[in-house]
C-alpha atoms as a printed R data frame, in Angstrom:
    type eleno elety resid chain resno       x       y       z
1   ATOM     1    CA   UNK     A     1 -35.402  -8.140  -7.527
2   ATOM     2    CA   UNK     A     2 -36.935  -6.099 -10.628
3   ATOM     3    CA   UNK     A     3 -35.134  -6.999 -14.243
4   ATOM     4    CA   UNK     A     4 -34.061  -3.524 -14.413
5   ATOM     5    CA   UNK     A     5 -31.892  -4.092 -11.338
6   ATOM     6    CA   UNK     A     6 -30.989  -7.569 -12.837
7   ATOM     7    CA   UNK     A     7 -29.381  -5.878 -16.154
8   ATOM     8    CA   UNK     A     8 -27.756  -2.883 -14.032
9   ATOM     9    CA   UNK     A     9 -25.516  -5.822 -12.037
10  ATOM    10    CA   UNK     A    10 -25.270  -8.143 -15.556
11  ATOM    11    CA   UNK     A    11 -23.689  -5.165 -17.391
12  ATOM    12    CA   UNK     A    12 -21.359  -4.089 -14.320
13  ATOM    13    CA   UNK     A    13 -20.425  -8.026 -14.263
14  ATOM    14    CA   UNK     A    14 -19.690  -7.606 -18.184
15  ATOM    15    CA   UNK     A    15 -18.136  -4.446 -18.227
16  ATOM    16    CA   UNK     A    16 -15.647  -5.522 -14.884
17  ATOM    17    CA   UNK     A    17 -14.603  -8.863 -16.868
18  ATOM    18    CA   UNK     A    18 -13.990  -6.890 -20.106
19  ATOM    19    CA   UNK     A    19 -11.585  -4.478 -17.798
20  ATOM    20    CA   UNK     A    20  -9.679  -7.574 -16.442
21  ATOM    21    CA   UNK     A    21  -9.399  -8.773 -19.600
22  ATOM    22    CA   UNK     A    22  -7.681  -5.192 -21.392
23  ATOM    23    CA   UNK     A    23  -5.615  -5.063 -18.353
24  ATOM    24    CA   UNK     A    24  -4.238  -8.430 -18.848
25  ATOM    25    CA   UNK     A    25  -3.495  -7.908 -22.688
26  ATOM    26    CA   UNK     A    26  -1.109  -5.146 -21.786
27  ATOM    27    CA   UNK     A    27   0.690  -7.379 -18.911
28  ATOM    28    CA   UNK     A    28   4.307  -8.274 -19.557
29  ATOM    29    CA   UNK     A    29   4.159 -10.758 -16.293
30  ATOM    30    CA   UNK     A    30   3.046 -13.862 -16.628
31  ATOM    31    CA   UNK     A    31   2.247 -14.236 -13.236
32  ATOM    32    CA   UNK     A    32  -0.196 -10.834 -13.625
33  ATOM    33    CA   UNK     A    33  -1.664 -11.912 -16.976
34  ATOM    34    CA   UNK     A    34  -3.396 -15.457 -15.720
35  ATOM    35    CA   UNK     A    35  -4.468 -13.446 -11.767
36  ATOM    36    CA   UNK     A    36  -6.011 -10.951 -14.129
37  ATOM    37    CA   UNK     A    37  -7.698 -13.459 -17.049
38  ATOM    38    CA   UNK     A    38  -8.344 -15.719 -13.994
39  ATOM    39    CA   UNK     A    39 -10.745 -12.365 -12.321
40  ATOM    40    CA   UNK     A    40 -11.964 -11.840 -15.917
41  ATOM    41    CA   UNK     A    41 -13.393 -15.363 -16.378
42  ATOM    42    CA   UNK     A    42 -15.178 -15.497 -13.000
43  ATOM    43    CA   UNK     A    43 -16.515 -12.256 -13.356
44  ATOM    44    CA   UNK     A    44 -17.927 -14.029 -16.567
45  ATOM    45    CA   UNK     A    45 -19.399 -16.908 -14.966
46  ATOM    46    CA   UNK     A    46 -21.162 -14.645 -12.463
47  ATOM    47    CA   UNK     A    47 -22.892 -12.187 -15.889
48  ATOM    48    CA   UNK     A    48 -23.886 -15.906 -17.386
49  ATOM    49    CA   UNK     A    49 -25.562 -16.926 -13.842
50  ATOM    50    CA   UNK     A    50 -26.637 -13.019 -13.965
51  ATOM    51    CA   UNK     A    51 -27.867 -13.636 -17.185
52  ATOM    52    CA   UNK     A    52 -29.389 -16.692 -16.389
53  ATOM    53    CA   UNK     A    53 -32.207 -14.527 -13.839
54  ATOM    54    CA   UNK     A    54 -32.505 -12.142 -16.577
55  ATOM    55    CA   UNK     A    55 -33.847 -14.444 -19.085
56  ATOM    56    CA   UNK     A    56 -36.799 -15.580 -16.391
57  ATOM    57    CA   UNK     A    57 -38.115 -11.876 -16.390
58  ATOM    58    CA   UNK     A    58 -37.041 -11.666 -20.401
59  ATOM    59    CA   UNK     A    59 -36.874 -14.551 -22.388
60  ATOM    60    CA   UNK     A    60 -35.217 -12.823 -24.894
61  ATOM    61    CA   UNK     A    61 -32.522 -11.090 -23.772
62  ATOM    62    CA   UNK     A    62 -29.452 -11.356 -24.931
63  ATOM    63    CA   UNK     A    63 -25.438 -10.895 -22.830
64  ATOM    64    CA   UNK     A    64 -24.785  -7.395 -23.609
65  ATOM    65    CA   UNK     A    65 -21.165  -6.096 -24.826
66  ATOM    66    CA   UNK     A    66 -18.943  -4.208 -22.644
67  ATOM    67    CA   UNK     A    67 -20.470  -0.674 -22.129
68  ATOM    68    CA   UNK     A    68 -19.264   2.690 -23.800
69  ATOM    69    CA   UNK     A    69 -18.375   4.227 -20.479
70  ATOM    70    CA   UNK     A    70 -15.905   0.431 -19.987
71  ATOM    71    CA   UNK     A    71 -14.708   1.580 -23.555
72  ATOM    72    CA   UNK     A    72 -14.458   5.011 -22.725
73  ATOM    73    CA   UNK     A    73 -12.415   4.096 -19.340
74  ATOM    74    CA   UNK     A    74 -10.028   1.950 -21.081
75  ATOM    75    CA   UNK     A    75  -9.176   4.903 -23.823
76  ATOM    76    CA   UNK     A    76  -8.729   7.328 -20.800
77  ATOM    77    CA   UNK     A    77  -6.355   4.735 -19.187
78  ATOM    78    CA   UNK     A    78  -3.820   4.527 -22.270
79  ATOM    79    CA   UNK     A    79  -3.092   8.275 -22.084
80  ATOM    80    CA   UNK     A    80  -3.845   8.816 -18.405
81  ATOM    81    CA   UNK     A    81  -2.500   5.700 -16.661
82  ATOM    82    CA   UNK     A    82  -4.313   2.609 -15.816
83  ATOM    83    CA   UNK     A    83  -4.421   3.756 -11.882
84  ATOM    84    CA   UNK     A    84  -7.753   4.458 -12.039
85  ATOM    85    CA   UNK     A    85  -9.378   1.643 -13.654
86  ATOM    86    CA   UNK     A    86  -7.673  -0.416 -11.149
87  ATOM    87    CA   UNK     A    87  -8.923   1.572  -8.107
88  ATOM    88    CA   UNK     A    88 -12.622   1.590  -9.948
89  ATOM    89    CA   UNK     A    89 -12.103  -2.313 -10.410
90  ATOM    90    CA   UNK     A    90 -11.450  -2.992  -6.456
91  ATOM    91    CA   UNK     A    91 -13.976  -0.166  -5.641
92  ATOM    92    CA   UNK     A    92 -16.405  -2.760  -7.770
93  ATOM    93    CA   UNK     A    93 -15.132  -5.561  -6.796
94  ATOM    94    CA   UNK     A    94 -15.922  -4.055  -2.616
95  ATOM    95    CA   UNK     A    95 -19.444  -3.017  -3.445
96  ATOM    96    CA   UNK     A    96 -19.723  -6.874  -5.007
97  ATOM    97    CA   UNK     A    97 -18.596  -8.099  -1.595
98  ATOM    98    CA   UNK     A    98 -21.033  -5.842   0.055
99  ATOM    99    CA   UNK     A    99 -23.728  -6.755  -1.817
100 ATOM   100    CA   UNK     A   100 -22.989 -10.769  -1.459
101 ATOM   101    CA   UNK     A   101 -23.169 -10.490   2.453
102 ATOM   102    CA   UNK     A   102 -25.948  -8.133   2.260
103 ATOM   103    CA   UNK     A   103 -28.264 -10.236   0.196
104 ATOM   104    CA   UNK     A   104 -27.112 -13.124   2.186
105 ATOM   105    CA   UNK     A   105 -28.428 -12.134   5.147
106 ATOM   106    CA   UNK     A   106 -31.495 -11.192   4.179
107 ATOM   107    CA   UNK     A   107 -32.442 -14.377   2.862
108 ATOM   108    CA   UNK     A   108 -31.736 -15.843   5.949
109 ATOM   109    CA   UNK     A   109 -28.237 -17.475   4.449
110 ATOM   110    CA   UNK     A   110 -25.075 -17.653   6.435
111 ATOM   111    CA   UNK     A   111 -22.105 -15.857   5.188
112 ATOM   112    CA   UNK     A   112 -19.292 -18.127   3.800
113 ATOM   113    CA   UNK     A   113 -16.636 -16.036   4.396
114 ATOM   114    CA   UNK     A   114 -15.605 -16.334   0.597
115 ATOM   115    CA   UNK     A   115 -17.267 -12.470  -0.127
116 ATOM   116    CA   UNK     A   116 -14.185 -10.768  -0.076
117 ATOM   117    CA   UNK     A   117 -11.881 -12.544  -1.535
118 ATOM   118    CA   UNK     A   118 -11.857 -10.990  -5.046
119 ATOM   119    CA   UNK     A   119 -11.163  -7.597  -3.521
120 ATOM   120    CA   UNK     A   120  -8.047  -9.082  -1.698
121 ATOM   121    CA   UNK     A   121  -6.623 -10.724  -5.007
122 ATOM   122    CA   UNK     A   122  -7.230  -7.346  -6.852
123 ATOM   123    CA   UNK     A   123  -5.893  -5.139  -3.841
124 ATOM   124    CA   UNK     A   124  -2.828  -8.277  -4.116
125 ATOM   125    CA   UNK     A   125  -2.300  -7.349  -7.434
126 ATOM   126    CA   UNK     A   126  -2.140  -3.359  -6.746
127 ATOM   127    CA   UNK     A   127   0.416  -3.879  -4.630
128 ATOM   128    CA   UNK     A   128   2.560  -5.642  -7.083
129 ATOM   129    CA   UNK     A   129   5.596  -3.748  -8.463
130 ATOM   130    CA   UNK     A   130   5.402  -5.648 -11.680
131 ATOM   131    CA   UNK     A   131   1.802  -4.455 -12.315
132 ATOM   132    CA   UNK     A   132   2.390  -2.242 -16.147
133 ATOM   133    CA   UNK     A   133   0.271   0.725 -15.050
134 ATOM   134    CA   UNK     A   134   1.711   3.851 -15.736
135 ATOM   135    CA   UNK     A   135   1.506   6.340 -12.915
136 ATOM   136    CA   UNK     A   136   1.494   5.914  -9.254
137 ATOM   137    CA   UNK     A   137   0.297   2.590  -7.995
138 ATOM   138    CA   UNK     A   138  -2.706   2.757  -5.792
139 ATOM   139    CA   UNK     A   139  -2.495   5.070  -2.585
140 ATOM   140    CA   UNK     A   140  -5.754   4.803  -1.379
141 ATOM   141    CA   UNK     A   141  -4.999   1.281  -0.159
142 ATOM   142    CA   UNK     A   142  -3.307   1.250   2.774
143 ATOM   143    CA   UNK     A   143  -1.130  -1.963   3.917
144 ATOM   144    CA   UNK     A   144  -3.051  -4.120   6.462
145 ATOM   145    CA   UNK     A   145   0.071  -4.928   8.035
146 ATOM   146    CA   UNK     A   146   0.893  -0.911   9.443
147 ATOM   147    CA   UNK     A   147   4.032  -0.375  11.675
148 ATOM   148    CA   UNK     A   148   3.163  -0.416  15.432
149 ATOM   149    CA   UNK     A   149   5.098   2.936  15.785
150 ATOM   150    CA   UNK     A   150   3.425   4.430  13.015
151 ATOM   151    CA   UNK     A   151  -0.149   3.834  14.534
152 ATOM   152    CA   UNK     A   152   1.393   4.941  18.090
153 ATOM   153    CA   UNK     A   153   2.889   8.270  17.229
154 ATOM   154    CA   UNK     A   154  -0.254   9.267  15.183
155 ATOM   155    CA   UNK     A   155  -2.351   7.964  18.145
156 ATOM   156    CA   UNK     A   156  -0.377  10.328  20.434
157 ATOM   157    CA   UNK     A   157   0.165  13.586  18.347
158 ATOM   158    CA   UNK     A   158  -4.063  13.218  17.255
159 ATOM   159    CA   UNK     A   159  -4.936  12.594  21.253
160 ATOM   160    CA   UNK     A   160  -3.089  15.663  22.716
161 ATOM   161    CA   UNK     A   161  -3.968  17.740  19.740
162 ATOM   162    CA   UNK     A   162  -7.503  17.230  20.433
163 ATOM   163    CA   UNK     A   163  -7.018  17.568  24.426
164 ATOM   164    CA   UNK     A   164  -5.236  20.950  23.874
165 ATOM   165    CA   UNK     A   165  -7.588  22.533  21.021
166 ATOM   166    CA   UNK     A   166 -11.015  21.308  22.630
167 ATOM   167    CA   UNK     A   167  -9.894  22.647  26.234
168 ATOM   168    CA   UNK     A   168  -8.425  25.316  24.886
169 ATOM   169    CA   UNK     A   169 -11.240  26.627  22.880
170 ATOM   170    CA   UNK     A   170 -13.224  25.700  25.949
171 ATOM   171    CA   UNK     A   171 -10.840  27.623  28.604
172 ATOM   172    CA   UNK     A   172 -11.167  30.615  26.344
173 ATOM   173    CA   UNK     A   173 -15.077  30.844  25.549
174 ATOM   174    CA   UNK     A   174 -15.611  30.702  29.709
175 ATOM   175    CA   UNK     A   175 -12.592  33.106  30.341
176 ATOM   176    CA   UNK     A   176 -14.227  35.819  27.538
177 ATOM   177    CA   UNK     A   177 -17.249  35.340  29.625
178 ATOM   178    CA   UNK     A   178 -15.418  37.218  32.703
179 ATOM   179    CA   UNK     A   179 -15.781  34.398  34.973
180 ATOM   180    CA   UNK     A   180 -14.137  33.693  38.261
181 ATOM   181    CA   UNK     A   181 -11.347  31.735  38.073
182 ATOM   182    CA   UNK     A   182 -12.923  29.043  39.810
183 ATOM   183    CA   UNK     A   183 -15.271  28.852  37.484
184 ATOM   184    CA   UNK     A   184 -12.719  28.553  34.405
185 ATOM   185    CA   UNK     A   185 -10.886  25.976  36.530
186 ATOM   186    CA   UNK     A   186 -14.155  23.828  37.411
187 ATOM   187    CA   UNK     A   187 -15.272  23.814  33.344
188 ATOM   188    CA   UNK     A   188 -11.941  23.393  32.540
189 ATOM   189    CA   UNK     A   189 -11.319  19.984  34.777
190 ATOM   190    CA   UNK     A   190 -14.992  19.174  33.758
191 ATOM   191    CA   UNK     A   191 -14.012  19.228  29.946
192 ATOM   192    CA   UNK     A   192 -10.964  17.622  30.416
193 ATOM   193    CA   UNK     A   193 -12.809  14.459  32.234
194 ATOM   194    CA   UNK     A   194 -15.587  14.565  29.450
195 ATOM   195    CA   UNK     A   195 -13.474  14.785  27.051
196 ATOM   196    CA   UNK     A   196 -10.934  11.969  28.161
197 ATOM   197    CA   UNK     A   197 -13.378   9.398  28.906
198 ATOM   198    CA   UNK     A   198 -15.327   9.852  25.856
199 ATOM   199    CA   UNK     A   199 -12.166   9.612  23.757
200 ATOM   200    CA   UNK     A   200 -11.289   6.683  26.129
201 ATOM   201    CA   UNK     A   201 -14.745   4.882  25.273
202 ATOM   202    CA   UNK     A   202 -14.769   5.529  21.712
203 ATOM   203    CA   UNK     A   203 -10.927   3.885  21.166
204 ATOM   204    CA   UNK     A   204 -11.881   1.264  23.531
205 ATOM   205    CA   UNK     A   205 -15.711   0.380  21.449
206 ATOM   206    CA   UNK     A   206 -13.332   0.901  18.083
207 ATOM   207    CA   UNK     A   207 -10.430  -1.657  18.643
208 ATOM   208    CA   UNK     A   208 -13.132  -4.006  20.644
209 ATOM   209    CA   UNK     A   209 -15.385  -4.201  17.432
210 ATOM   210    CA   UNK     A   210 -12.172  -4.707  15.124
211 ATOM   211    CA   UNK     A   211 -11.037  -7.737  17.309
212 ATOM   212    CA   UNK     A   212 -14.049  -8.670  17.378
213 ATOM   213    CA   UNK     A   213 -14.732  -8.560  13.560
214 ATOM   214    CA   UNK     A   214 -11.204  -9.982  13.130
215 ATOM   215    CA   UNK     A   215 -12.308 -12.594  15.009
216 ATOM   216    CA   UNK     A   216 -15.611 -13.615  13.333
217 ATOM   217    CA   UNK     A   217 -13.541 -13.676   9.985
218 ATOM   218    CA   UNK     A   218 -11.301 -16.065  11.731
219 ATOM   219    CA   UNK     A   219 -14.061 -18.078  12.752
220 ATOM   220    CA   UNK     A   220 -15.828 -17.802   9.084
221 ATOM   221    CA   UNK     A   221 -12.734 -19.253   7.434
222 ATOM   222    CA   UNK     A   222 -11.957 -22.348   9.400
223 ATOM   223    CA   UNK     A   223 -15.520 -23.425   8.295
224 ATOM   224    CA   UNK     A   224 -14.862 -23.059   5.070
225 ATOM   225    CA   UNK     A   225 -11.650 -24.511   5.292
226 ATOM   226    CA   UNK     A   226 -13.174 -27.467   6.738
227 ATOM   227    CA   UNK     A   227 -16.510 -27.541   4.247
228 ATOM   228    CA   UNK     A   228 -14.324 -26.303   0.983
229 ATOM   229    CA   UNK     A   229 -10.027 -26.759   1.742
230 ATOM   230    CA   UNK     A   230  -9.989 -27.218  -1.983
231 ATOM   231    CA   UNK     A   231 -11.392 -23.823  -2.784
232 ATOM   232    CA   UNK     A   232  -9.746 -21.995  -0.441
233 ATOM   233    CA   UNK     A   233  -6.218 -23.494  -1.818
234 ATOM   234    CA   UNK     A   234  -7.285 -21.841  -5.046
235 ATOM   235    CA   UNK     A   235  -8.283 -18.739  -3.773
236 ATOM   236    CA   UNK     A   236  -4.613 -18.831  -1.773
237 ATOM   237    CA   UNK     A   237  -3.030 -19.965  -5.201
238 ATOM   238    CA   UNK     A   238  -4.022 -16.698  -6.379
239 ATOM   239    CA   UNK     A   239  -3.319 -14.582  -4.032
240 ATOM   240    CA   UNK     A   240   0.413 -15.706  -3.683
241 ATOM   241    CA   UNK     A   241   0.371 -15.272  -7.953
242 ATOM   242    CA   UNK     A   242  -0.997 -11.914  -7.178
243 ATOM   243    CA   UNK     A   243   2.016 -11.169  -5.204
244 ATOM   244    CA   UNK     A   244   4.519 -11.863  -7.951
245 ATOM   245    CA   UNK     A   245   4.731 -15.862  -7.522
246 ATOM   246    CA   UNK     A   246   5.613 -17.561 -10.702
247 ATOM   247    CA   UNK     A   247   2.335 -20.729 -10.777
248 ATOM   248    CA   UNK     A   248   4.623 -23.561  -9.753
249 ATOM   249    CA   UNK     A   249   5.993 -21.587  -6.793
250 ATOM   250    CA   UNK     A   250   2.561 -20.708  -5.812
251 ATOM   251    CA   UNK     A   251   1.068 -23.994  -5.679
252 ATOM   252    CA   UNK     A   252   4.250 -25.549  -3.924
253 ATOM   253    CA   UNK     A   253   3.442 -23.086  -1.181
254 ATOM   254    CA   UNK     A   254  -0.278 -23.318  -1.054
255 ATOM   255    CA   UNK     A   255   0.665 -27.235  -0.889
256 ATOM   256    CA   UNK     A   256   2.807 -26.799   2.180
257 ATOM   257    CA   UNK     A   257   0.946 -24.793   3.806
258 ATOM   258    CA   UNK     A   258  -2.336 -27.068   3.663
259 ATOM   259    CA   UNK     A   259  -0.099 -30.419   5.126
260 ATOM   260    CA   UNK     A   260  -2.669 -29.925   7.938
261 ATOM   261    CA   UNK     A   261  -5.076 -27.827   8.978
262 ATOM   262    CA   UNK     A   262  -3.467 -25.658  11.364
263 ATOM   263    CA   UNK     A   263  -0.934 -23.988   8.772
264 ATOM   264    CA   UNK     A   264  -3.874 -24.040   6.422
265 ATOM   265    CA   UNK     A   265  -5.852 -21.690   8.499
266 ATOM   266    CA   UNK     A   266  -2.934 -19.380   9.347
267 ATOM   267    CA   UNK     A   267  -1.962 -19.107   5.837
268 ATOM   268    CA   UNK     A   268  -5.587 -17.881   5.393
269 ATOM   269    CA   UNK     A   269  -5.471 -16.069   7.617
270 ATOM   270    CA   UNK     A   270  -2.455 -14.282   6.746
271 ATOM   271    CA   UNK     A   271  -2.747 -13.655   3.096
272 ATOM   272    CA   UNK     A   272  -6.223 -13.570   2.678
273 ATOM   273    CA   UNK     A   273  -7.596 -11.353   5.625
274 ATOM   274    CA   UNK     A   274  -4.742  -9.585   6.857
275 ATOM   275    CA   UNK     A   275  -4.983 -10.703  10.180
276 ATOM   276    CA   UNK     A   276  -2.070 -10.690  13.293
277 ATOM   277    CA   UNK     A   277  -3.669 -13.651  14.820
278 ATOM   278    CA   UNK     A   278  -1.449 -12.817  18.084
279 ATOM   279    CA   UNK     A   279  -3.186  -9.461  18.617
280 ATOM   280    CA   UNK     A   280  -6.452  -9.324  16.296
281 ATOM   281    CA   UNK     A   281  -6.104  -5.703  16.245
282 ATOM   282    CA   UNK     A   282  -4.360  -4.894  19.931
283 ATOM   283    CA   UNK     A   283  -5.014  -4.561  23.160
284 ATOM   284    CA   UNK     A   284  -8.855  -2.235  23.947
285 ATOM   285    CA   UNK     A   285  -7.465  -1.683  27.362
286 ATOM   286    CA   UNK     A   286  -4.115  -0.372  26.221
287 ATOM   287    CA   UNK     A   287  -5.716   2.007  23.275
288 ATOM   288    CA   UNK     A   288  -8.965   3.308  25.532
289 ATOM   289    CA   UNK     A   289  -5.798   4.004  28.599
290 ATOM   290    CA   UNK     A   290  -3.418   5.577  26.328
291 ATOM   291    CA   UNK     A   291  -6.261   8.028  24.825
292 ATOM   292    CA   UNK     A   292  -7.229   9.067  27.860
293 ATOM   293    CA   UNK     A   293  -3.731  10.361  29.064
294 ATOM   294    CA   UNK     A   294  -3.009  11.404  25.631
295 ATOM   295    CA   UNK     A   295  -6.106  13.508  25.993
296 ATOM   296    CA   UNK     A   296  -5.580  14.605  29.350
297 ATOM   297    CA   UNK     A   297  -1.769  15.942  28.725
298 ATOM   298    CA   UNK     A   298  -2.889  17.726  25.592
299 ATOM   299    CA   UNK     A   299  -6.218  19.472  28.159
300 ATOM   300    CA   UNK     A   300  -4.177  20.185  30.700
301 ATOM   301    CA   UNK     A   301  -1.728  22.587  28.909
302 ATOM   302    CA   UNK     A   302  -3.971  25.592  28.165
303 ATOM   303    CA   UNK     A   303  -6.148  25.258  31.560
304 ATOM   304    CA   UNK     A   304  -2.633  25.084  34.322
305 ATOM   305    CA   UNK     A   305  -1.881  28.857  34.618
306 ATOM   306    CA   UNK     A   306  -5.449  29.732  35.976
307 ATOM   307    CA   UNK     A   307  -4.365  27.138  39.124
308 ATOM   308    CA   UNK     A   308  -2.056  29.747  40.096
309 ATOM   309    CA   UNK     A   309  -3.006  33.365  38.020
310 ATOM   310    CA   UNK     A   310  -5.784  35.077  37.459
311 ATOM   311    CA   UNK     A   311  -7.566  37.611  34.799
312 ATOM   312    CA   UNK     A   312  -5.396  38.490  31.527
313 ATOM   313    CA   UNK     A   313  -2.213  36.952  33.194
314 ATOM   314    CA   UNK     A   314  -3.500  33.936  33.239
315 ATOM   315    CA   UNK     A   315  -5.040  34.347  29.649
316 ATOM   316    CA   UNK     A   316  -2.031  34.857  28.125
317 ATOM   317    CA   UNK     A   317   0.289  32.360  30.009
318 ATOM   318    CA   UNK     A   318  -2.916  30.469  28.897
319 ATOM   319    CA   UNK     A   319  -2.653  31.202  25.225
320 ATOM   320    CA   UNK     A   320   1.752  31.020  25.255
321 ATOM   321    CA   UNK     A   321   1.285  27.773  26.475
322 ATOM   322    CA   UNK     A   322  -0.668  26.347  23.691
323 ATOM   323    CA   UNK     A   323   0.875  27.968  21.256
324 ATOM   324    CA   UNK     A   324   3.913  26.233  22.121
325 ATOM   325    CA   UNK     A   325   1.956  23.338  22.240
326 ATOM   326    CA   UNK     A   326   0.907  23.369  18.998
327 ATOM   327    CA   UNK     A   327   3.612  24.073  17.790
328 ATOM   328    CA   UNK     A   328   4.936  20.825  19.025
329 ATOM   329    CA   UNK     A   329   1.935  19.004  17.750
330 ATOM   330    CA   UNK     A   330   2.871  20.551  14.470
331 ATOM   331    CA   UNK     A   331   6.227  19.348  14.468
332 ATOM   332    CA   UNK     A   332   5.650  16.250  15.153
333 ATOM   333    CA   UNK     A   333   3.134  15.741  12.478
334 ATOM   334    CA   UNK     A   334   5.511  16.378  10.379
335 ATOM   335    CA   UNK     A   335   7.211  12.504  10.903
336 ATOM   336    CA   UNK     A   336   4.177  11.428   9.656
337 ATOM   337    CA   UNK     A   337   3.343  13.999   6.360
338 ATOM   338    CA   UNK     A   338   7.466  14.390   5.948
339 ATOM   339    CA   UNK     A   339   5.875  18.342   5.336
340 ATOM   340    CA   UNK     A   340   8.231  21.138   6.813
341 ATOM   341    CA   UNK     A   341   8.559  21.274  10.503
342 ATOM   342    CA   UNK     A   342   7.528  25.178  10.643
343 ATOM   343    CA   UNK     A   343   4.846  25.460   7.587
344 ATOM   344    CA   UNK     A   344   3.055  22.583   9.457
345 ATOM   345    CA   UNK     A   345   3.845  23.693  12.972
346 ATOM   346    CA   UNK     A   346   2.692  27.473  12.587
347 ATOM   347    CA   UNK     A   347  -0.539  26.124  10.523
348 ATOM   348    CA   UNK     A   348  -1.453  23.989  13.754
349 ATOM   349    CA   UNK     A   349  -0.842  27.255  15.785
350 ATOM   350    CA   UNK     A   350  -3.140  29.302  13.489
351 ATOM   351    CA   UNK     A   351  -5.905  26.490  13.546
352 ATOM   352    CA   UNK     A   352  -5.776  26.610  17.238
353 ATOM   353    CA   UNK     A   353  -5.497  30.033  17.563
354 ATOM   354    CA   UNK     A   354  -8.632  30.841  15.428
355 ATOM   355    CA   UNK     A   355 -11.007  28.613  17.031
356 ATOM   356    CA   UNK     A   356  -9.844  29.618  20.589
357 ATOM   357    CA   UNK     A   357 -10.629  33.423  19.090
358 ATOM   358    CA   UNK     A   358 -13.830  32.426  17.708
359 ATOM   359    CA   UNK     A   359 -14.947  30.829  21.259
360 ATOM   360    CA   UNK     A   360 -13.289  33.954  23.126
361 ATOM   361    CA   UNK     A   361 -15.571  36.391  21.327
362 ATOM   362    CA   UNK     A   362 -18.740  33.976  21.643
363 ATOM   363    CA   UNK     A   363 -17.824  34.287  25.302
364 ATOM   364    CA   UNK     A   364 -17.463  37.840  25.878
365 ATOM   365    CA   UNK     A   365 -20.990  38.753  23.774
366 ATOM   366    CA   UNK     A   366 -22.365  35.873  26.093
367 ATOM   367    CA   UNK     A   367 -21.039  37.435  28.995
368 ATOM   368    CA   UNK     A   368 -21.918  41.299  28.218
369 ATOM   369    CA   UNK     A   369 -25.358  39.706  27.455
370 ATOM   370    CA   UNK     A   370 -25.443  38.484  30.706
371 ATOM   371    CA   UNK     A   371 -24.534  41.334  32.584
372 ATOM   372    CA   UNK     A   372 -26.722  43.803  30.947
């Protein structure tokens, strides 16, 4: 690694402790103030072993001060709100992570499982009410722990919406062609089945590789917990301080739960990685099944009336159809945004509606084309 590179990661080590550190002086929770010094004085120790490499490539270099643009962030923070040095601290603290596994690898090392534990404490203390940032707290991280209905109703109103506007724009780019019905009918089914299993796949390959990952974690922390329990009861001290524990009830609980090993791990696993060790992320079977019939419902409503009707009757029953459809889809996204029912149920029409236009026209200059 060049020096250059070397001073870039020293000053972001400096400049990240020096943040910690402001934050904490503000703090009117006790708990807060010693999560946040505690983050400030590792990030120190890593710029002295930073510095450390430095000094082999230049003997004479000296730690540098916190950076104007740390400065300049801080100022912007006491009329502004804090919110965004916090979100550019766990954004940091991520990219650290990152970097940790990335470089470990490379040299051949074994990840310890450790890497992202600073970004947990730091999201931890996001999350805590008694945080003194003025502003909203930080939206752009989600829970880990999200409601099972939540993730069901937004897997079923995203599945049929896609269904209905793919097949839909499909249905209408063949039918502006001035194609036989059976032809709309047999690229209709075909899209469907396409579409379906490939929406299918993809769920099932996502939620497989998240149980999967889920699992590796799981697997990465019960060695550490058996090569370093000590370490990980800090890290777990910190994270329940993070939370709002006063010291004393944090290490009472860390204590319990490392009586023995088992509680130790799902504690770990719990607080540190987020982790339903029941389900590791649900069922791949149930999400790739419920995609495809999700998909398939949402297909089949613009592509039914040309099973029974044909030319512009068909169209339109065609188009009716979906635009009650979207409609619906509309609505219901609207449990999920809280926007109103009919601004977001006539914008879902129009979306639909345009592209479905778009791919009718495409069809009939495609089709004229063809028959001249």
């Amino acid at each position: 690694m060049d020096s250059n590179k070397l001073k870039d990661q020293l000053q972001t080590e400096v400049d990240t402790a020096f943040l910690y550190d402001s934050i904490a002086a503000i703090q009117s929770d006790d708990n807060l103030t010693r999560v946040l010094r505690g983050l400030s004085e590792i990030e120190k120790g890593h710029a002295k072993q930073m510095l450390d490499k430095v000094l082999t490539f230049d003997p004479n270099y000296k730690m540098p001060l916190p950076s104007g643009r740390a400065k300049f962030q801080l100022k912007l923070g006491k009329y502004f709100g804090y919110t965004s040095i916090i979100s550019s601290l766990s954004s940091t603290e991520k990219q650290f992570a990152v970097n940790a596994i990335k470089n470990k690898i490379e040299s051949g090392e074994k990840p310890t499982g450790f890497e992202h534990n600073h970004l947990n404490i730091i999201e931890a203390v996001n999350n805590n009410a008694a945080l003194n940032v003025s502003g909203s707290f930080l939206s752009k991280f989600e829970s880990r722990h999200k409601s099972v209905g939540g993730n069901a109703l937004r897997a079923a109103v995203l599945g049929s919406n896609d269904g209905l506007v793919s097949n839909m724009s499909l249905v209408m780019g063949v039918a502006g062609a001035a194609v036989s019905n059976n032809t709309i009918l047999l690229t209709g089914i075909a899209g469907l089945l396409a579409g379906a299993i490939s929406m299918a796949l993809g769920e099932w390959l996502s939620v497989q590789s998240s149980r999967e990952l889920n699992q590796r974690q799981i697997d990465l922390e019960t060695e550490e917990l058996e090569a370093s329990p000590e370490e990980e009861k800090k890290e777990l001290i910190l994270l329940y301080q993070a939370k709002g524990m006063n010291i004393e009830e944090a290490k009472k609980l860390a204590e319990k739960a490392f009586e023995n090993p088992q509680t130790a791990i799902d504690a770990i696993i719990t607080e540190e990685l987020g982790i339903d060790k029941e389900e590791l992320g649900g069922s791949a079977w149930e999400a790739a099944i419920a995609s495809f019939v999700l998909f398939s419902i949402g297909a089949i409503i613009p592509l039914y009336p040309f099973m029974f009707l044909d030319g512009k009757n068909a169209i339109l029953l065609s188009v009716g159809s979906s635009v009650v459809g979207l409609f619906g889809i509309g609505a219901a996204i609207t449990l999920l945004t809280g926007k109103s029912i009919m601004f977001s149920g006539l914008r879902q029409v129009s979306f639909g509606l345009a592209a479905a236009a778009v791919t009718y026209g495409i069809g009939s200059l495609i089709g004229v084309s063809l028959a001249g």
